[in-house]
mmJSON file of the N, C-alpha and C atoms, coordinates in Angstrom:
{"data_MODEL":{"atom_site":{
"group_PDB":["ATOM","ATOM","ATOM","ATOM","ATOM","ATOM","ATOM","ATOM","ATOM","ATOM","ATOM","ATOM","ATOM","ATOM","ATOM","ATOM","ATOM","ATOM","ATOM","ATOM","ATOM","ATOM","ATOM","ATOM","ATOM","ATOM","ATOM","ATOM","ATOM","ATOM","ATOM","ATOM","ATOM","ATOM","ATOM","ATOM","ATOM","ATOM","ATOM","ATOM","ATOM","ATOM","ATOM","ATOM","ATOM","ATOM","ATOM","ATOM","ATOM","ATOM","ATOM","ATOM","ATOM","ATOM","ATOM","ATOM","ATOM","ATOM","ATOM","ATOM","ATOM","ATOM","ATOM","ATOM","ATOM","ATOM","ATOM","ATOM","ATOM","ATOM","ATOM","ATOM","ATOM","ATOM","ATOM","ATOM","ATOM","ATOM","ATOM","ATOM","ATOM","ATOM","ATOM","ATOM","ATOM","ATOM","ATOM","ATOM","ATOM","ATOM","ATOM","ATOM","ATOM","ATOM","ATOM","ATOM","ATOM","ATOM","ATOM","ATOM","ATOM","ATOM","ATOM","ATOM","ATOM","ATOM","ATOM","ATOM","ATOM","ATOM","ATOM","ATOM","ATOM","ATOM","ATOM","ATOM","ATOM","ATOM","ATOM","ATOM","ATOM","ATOM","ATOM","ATOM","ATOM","ATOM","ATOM","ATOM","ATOM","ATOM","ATOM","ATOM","ATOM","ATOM","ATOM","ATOM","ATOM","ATOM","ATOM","ATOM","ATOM","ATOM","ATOM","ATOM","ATOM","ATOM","ATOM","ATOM","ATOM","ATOM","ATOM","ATOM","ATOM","ATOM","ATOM","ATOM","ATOM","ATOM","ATOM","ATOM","ATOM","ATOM","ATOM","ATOM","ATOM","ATOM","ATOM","ATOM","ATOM","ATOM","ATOM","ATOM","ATOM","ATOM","ATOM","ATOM","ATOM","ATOM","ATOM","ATOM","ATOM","ATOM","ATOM","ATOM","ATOM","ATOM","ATOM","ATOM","ATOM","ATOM","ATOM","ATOM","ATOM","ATOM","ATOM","ATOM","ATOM","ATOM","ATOM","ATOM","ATOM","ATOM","ATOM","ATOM","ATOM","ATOM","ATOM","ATOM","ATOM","ATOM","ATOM","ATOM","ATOM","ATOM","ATOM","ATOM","ATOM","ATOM","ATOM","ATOM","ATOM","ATOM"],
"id":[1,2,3,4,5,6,7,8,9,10,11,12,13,14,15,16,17,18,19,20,21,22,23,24,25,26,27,28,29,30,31,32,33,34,35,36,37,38,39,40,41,42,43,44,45,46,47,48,49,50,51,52,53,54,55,56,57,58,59,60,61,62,63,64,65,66,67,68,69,70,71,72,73,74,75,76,77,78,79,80,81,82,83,84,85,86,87,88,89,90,91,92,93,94,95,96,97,98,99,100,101,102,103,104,105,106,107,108,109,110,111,112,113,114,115,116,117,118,119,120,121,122,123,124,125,126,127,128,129,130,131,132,133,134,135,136,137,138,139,140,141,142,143,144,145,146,147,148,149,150,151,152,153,154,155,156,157,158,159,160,161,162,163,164,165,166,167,168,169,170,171,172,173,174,175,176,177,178,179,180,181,182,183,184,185,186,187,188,189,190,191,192,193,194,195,196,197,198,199,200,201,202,203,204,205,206,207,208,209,210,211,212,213,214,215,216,217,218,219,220,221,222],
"type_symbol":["N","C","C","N","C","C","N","C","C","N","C","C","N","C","C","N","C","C","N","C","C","N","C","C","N","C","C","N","C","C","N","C","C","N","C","C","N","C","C","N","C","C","N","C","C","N","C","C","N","C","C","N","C","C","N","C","C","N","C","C","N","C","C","N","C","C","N","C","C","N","C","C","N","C","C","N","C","C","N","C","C","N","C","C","N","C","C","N","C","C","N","C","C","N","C","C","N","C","C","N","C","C","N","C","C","N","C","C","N","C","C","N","C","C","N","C","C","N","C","C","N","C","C","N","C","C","N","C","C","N","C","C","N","C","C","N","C","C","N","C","C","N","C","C","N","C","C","N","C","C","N","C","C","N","C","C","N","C","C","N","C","C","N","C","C","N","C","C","N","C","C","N","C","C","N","C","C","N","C","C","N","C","C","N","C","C","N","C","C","N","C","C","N","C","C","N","C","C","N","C","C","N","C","C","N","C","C","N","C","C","N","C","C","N","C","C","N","C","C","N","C","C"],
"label_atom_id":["N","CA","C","N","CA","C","N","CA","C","N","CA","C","N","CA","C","N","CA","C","N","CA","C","N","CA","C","N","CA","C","N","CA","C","N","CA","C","N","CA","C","N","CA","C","N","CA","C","N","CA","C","N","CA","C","N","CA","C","N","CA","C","N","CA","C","N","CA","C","N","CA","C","N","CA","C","N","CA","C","N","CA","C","N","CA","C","N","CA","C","N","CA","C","N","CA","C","N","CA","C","N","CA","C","N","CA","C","N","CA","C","N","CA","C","N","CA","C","N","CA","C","N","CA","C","N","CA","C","N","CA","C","N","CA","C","N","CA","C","N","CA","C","N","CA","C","N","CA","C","N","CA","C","N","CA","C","N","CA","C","N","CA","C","N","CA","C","N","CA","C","N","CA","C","N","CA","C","N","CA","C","N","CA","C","N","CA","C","N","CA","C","N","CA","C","N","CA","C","N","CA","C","N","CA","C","N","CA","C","N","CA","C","N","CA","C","N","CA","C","N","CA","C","N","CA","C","N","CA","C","N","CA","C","N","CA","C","N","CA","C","N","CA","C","N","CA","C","N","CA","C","N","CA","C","N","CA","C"],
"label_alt_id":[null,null,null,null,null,null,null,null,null,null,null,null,null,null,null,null,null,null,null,null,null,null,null,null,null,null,null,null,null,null,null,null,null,null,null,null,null,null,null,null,null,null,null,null,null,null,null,null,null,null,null,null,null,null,null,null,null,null,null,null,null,null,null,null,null,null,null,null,null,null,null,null,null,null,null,null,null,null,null,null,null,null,null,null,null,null,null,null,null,null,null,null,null,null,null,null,null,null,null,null,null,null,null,null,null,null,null,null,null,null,null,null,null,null,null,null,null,null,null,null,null,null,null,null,null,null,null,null,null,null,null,null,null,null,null,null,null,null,null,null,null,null,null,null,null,null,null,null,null,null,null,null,null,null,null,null,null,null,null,null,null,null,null,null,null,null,null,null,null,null,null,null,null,null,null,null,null,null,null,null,null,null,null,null,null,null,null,null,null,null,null,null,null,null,null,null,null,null,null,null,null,null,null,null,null,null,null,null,null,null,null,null,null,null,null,null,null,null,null,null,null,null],
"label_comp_id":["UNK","UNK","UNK","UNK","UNK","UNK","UNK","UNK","UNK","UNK","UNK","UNK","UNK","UNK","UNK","UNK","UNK","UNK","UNK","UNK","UNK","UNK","UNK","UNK","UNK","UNK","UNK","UNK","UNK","UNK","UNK","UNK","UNK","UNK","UNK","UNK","UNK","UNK","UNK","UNK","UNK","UNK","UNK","UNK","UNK","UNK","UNK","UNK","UNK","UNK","UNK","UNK","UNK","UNK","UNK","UNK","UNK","UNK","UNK","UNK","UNK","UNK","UNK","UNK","UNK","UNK","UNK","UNK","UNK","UNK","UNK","UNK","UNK","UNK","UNK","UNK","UNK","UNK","UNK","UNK","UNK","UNK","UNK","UNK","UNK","UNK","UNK","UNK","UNK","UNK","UNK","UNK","UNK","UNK","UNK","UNK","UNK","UNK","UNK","UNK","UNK","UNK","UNK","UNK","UNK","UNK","UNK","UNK","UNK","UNK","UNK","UNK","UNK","UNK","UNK","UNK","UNK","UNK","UNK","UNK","UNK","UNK","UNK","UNK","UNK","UNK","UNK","UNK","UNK","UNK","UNK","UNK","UNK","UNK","UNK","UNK","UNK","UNK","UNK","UNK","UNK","UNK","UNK","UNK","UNK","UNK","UNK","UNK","UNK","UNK","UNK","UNK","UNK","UNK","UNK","UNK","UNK","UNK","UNK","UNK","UNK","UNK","UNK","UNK","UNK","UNK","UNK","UNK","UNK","UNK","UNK","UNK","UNK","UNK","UNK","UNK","UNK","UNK","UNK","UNK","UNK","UNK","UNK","UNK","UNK","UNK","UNK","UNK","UNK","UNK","UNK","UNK","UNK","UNK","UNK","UNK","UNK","UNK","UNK","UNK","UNK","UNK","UNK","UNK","UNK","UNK","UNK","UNK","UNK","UNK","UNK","UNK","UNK","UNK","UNK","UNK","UNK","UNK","UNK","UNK","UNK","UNK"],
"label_asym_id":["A","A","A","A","A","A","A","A","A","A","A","A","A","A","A","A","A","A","A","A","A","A","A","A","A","A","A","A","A","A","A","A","A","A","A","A","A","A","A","A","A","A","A","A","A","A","A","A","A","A","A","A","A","A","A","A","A","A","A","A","A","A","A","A","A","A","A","A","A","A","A","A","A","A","A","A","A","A","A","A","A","A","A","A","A","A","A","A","A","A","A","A","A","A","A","A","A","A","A","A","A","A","A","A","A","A","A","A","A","A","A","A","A","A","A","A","A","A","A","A","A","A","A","A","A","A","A","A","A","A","A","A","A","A","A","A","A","A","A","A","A","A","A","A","A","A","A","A","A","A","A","A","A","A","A","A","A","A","A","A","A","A","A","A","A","A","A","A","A","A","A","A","A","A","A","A","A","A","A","A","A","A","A","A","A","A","A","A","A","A","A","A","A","A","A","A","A","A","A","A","A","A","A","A","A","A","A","A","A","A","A","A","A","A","A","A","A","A","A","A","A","A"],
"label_entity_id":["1","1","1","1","1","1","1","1","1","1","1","1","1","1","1","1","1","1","1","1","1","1","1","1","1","1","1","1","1","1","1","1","1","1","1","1","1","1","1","1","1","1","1","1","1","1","1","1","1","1","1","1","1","1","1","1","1","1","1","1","1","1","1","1","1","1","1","1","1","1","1","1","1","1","1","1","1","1","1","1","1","1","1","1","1","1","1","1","1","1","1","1","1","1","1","1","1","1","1","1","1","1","1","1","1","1","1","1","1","1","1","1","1","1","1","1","1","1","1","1","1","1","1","1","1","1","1","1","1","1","1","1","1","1","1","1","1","1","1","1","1","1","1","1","1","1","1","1","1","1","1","1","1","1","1","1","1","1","1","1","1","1","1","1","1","1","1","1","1","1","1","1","1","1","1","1","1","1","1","1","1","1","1","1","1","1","1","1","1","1","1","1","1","1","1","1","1","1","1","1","1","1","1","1","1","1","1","1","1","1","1","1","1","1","1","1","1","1","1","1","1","1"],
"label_seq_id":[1,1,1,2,2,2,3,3,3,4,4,4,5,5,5,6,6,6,7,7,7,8,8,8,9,9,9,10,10,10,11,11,11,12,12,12,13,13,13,14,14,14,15,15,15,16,16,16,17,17,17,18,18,18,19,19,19,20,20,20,21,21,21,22,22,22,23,23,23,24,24,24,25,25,25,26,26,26,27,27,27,28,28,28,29,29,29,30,30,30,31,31,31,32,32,32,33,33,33,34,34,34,35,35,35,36,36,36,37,37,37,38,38,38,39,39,39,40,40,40,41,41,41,42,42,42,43,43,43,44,44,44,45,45,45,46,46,46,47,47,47,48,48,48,49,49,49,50,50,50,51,51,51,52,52,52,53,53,53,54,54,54,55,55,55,56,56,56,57,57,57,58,58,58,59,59,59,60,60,60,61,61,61,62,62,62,63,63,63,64,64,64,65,65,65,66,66,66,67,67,67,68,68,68,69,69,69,70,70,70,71,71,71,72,72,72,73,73,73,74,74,74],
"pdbx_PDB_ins_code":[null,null,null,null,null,null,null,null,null,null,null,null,null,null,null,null,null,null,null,null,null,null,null,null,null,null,null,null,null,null,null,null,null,null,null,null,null,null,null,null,null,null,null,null,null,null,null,null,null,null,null,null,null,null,null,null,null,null,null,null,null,null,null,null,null,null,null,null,null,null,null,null,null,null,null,null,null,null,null,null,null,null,null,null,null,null,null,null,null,null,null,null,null,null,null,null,null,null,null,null,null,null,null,null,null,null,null,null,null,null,null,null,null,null,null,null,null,null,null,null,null,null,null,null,null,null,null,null,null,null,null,null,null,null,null,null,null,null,null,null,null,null,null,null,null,null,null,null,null,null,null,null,null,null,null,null,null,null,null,null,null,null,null,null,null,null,null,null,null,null,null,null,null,null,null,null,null,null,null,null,null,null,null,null,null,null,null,null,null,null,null,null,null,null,null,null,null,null,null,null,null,null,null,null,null,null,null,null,null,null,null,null,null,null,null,null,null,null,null,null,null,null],
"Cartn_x":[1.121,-0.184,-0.026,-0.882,-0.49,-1.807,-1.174,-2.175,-1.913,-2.822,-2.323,-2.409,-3.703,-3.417,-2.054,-1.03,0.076,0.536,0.636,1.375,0.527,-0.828,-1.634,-1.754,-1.874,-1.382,-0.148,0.93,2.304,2.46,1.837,1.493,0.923,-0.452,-1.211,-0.572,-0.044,0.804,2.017,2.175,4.029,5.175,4.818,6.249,7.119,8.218,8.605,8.861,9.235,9.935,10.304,11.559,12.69,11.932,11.112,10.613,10.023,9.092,8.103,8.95,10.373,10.683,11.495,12.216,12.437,11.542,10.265,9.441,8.946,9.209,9.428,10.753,11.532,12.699,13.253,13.103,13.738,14.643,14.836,15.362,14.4,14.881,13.984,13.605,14.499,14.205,13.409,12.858,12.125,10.743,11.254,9.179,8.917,10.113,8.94,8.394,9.471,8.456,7.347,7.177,5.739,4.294,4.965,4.483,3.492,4.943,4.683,4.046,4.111,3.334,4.246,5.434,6.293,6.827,6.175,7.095,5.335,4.975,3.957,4.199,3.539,3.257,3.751,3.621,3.406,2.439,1.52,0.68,1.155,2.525,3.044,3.068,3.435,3.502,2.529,1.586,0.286,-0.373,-0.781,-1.149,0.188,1.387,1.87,1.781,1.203,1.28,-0.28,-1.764,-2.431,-2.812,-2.352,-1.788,-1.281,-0.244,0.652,-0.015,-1.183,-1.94,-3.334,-3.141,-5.245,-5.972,-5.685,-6.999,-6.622,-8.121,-8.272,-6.985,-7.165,-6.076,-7.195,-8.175,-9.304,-9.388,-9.147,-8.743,-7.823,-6.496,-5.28,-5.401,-6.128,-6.482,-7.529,-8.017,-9.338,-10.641,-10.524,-11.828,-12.988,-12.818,-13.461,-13.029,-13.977,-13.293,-13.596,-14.113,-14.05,-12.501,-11.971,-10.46,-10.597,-11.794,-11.494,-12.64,-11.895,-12.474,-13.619,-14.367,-16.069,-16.212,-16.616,-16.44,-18.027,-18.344,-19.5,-20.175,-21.233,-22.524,-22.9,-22.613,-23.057,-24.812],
"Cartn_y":[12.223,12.017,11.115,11.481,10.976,9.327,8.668,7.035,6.641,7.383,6.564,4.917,4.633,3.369,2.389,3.439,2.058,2.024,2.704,2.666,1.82,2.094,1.321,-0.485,-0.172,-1.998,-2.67,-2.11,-2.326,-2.524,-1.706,-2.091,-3.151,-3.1,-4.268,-5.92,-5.23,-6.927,-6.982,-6.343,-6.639,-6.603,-5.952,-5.397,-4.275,-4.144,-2.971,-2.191,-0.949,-0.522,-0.916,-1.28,-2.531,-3.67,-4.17,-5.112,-4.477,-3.84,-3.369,-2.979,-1.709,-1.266,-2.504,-3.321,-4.909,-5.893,-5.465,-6.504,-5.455,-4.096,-3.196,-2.961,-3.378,-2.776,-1.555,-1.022,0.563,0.81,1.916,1.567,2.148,1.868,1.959,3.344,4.183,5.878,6.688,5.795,5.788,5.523,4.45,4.079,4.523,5.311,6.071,7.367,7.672,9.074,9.082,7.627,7.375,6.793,6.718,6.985,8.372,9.267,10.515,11.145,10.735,11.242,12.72,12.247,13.687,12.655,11.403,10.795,10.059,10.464,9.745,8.493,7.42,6.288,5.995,5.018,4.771,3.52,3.452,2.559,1.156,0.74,-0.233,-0.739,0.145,-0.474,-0.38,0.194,0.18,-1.197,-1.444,-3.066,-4.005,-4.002,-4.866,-5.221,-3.812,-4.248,-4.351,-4.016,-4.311,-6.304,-6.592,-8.367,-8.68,-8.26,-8.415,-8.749,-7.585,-6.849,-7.981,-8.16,-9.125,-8.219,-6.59,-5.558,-5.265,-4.522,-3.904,-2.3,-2.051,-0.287,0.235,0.068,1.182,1.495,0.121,0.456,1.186,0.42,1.588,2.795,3.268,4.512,5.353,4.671,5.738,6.042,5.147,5.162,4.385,3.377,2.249,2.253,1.268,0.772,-0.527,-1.055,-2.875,-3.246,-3.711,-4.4,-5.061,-6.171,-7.027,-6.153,-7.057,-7.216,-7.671,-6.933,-7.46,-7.587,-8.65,-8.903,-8.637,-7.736,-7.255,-8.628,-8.63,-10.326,-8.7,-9.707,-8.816,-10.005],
"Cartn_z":[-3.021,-2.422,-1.197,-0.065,0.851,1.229,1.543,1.858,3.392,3.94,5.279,5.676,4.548,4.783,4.95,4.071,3.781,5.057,6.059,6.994,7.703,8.253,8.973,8.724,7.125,6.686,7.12,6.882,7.219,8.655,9.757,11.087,11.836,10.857,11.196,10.848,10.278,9.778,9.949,10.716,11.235,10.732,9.661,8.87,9.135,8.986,9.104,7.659,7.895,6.44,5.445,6.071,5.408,4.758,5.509,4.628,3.46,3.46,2.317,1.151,1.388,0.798,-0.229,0.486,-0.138,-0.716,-0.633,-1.633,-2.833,-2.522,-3.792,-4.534,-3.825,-4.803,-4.621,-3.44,-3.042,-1.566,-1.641,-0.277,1.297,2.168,3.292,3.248,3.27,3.226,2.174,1.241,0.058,0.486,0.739,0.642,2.219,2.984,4.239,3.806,2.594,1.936,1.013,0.89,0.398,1.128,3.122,3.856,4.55,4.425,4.52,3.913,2.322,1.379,0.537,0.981,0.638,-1.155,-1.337,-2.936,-2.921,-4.408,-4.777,-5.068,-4.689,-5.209,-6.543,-6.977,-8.935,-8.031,-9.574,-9.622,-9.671,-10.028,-9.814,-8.405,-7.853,-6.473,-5.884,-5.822,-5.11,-5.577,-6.707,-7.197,-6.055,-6.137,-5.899,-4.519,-3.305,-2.061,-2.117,-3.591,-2.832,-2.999,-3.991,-4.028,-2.6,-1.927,-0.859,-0.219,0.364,1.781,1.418,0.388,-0.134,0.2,-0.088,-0.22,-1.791,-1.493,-3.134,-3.133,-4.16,-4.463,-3.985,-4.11,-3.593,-2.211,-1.45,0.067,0.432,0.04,-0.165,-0.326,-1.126,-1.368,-0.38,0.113,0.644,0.016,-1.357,-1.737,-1.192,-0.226,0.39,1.585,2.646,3.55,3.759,2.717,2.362,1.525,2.751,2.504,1.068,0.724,-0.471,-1.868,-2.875,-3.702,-4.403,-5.147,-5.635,-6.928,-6.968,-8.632,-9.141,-10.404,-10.42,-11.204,-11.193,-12.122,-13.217,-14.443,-15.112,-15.966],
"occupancy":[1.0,1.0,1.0,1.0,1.0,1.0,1.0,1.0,1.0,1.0,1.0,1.0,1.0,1.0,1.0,1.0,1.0,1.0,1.0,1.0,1.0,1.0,1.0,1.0,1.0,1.0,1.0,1.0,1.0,1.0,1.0,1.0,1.0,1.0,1.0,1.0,1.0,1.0,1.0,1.0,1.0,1.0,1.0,1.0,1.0,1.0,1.0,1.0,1.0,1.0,1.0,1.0,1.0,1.0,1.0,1.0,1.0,1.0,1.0,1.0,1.0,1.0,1.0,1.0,1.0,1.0,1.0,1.0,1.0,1.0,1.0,1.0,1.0,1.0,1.0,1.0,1.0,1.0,1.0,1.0,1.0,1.0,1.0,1.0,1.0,1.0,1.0,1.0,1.0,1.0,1.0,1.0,1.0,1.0,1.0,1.0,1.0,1.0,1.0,1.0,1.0,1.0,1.0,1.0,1.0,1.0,1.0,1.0,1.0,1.0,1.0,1.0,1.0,1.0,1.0,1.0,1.0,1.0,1.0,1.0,1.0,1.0,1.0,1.0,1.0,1.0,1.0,1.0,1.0,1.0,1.0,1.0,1.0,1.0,1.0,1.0,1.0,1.0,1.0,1.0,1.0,1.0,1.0,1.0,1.0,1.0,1.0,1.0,1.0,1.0,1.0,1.0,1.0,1.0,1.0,1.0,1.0,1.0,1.0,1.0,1.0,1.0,1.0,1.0,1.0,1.0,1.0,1.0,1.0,1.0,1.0,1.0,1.0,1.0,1.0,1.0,1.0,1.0,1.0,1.0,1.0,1.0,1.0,1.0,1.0,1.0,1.0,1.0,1.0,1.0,1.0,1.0,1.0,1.0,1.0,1.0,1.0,1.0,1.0,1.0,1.0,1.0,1.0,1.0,1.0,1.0,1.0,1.0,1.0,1.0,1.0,1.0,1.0,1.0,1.0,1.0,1.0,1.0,1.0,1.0,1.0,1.0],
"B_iso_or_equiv":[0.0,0.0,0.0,0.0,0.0,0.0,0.0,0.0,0.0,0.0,0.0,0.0,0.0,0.0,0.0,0.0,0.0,0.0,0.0,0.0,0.0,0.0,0.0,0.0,0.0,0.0,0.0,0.0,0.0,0.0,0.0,0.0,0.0,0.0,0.0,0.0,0.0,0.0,0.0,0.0,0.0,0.0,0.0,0.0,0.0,0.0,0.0,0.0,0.0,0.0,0.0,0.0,0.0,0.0,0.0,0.0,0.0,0.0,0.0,0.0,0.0,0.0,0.0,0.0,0.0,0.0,0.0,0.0,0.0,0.0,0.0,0.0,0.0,0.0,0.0,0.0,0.0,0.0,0.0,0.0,0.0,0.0,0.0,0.0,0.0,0.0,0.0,0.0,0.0,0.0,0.0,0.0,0.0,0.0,0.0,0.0,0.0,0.0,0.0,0.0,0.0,0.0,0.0,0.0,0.0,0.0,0.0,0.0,0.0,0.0,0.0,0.0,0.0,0.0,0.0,0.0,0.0,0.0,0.0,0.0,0.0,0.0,0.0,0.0,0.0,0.0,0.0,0.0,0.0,0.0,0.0,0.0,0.0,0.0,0.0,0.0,0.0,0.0,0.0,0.0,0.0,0.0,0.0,0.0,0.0,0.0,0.0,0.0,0.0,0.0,0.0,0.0,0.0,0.0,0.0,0.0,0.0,0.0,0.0,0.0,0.0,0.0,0.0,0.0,0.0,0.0,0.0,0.0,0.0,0.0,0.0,0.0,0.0,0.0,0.0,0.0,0.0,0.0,0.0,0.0,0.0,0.0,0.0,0.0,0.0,0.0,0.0,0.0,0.0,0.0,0.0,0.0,0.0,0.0,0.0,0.0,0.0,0.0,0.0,0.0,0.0,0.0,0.0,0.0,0.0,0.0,0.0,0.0,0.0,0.0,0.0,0.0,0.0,0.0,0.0,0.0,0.0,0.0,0.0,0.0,0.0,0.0],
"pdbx_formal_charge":[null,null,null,null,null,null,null,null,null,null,null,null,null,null,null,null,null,null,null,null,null,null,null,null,null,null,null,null,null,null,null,null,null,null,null,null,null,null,null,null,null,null,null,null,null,null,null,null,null,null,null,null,null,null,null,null,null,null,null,null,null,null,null,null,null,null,null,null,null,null,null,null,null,null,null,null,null,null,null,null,null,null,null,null,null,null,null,null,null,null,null,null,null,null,null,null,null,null,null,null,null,null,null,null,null,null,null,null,null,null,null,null,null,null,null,null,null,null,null,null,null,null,null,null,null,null,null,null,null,null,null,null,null,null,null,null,null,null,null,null,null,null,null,null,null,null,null,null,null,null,null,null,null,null,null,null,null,null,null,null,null,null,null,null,null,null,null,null,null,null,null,null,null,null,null,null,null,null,null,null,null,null,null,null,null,null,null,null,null,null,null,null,null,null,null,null,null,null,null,null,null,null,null,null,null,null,null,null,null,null,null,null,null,null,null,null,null,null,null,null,null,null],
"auth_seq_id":[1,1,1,2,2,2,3,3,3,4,4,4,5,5,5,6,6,6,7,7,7,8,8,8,9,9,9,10,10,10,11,11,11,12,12,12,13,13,13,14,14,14,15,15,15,16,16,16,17,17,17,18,18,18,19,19,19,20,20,20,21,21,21,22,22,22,23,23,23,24,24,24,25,25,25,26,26,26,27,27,27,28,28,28,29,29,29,30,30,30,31,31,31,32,32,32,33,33,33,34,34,34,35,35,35,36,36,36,37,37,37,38,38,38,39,39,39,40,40,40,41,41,41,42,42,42,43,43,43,44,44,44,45,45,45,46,46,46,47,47,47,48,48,48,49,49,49,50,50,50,51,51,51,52,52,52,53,53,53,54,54,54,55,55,55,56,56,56,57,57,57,58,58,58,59,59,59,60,60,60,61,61,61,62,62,62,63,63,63,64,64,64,65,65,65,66,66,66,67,67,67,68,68,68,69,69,69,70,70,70,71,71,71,72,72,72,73,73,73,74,74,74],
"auth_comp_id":["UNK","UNK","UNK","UNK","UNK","UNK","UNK","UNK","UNK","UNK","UNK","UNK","UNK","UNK","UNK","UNK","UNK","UNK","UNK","UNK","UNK","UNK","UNK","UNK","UNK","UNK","UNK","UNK","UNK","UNK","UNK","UNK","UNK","UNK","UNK","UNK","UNK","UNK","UNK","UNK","UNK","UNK","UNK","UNK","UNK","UNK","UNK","UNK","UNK","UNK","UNK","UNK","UNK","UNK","UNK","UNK","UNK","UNK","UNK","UNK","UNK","UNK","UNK","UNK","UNK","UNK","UNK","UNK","UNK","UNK","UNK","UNK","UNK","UNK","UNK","UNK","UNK","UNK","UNK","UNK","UNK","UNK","UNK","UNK","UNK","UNK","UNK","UNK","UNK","UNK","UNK","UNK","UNK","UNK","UNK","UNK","UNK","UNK","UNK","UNK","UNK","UNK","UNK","UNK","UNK","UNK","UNK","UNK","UNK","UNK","UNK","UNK","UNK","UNK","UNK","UNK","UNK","UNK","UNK","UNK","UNK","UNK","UNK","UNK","UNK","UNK","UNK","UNK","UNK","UNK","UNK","UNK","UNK","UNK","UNK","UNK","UNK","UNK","UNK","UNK","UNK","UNK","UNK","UNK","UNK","UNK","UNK","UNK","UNK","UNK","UNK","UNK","UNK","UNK","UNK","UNK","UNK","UNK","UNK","UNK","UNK","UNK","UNK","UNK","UNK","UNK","UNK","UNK","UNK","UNK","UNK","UNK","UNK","UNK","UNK","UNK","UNK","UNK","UNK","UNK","UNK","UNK","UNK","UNK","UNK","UNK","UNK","UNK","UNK","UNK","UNK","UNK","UNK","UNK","UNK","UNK","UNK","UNK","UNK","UNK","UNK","UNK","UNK","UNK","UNK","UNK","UNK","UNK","UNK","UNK","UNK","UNK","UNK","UNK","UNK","UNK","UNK","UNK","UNK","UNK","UNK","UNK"],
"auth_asym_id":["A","A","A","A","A","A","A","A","A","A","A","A","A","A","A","A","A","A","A","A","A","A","A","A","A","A","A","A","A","A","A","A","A","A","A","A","A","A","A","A","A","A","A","A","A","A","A","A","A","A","A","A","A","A","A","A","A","A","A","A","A","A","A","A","A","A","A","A","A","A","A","A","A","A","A","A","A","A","A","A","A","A","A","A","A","A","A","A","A","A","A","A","A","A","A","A","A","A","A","A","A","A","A","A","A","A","A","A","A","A","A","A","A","A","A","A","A","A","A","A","A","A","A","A","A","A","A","A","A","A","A","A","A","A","A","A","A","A","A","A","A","A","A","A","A","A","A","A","A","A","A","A","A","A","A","A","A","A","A","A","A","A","A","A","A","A","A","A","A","A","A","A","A","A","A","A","A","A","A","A","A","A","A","A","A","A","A","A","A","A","A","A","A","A","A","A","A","A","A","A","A","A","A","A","A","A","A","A","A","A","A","A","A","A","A","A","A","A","A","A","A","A"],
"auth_atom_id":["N","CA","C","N","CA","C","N","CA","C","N","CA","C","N","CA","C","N","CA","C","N","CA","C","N","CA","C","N","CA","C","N","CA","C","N","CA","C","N","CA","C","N","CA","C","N","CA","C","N","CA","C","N","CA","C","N","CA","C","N","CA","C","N","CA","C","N","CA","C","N","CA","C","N","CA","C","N","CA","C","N","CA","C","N","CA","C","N","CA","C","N","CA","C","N","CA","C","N","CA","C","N","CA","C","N","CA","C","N","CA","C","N","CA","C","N","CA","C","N","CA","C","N","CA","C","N","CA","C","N","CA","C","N","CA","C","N","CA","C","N","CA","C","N","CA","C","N","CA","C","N","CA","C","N","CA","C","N","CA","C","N","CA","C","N","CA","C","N","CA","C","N","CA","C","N","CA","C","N","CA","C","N","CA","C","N","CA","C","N","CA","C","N","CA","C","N","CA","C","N","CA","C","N","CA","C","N","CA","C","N","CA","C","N","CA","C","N","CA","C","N","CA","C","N","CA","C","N","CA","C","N","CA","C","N","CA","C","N","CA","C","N","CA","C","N","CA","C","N","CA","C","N","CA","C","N","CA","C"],
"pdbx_PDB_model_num":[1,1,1,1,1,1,1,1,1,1,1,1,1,1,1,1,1,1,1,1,1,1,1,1,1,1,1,1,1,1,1,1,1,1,1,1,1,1,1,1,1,1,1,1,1,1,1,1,1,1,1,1,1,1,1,1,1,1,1,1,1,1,1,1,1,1,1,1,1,1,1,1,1,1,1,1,1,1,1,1,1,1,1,1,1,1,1,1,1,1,1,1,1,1,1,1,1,1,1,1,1,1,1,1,1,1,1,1,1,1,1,1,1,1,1,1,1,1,1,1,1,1,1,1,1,1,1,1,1,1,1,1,1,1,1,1,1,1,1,1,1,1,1,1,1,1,1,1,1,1,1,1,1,1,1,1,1,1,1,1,1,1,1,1,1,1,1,1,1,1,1,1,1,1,1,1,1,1,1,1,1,1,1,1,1,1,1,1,1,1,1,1,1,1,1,1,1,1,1,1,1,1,1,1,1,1,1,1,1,1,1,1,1,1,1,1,1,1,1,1,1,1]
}}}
């Protein structure tokens, strides 16, 4: 599945590849095919860059376009 966000996050904040793929644990040629969208995600790592990035997975994803998190009042 493809996230364009990750790339756009990774831009906006000045990382390169290399880095990302090193605060995951893979190698650089890995997590650009989870750029591309040609290697799905795992949910592990999506939580872990969206901690990283201080957006929600929902941003990441495309379900939103509010970067943070909302905590519901119940």
């Amino acid at each position: 599945m493809y996230f364009k966000r990750l790339k756009d996050l990774r831009v906006d904040n000045d990382y390169l590849q290399k880095d990302i793929a090193k605060l995951l644990g893979i190698t650089q040629q890995y997590y650009s095919r989870y750029e591309l969208g040609h290697y799905t995600i795992p949910l592990e790592h999506v939580m872990k860059l969206a901690k990283f990035y201080n957006v929600s997975i929902d941003y990441i994803v495309g379900l939103t376009d509010e970067k943070g998190t909302k905590t519901r009042k119940k």
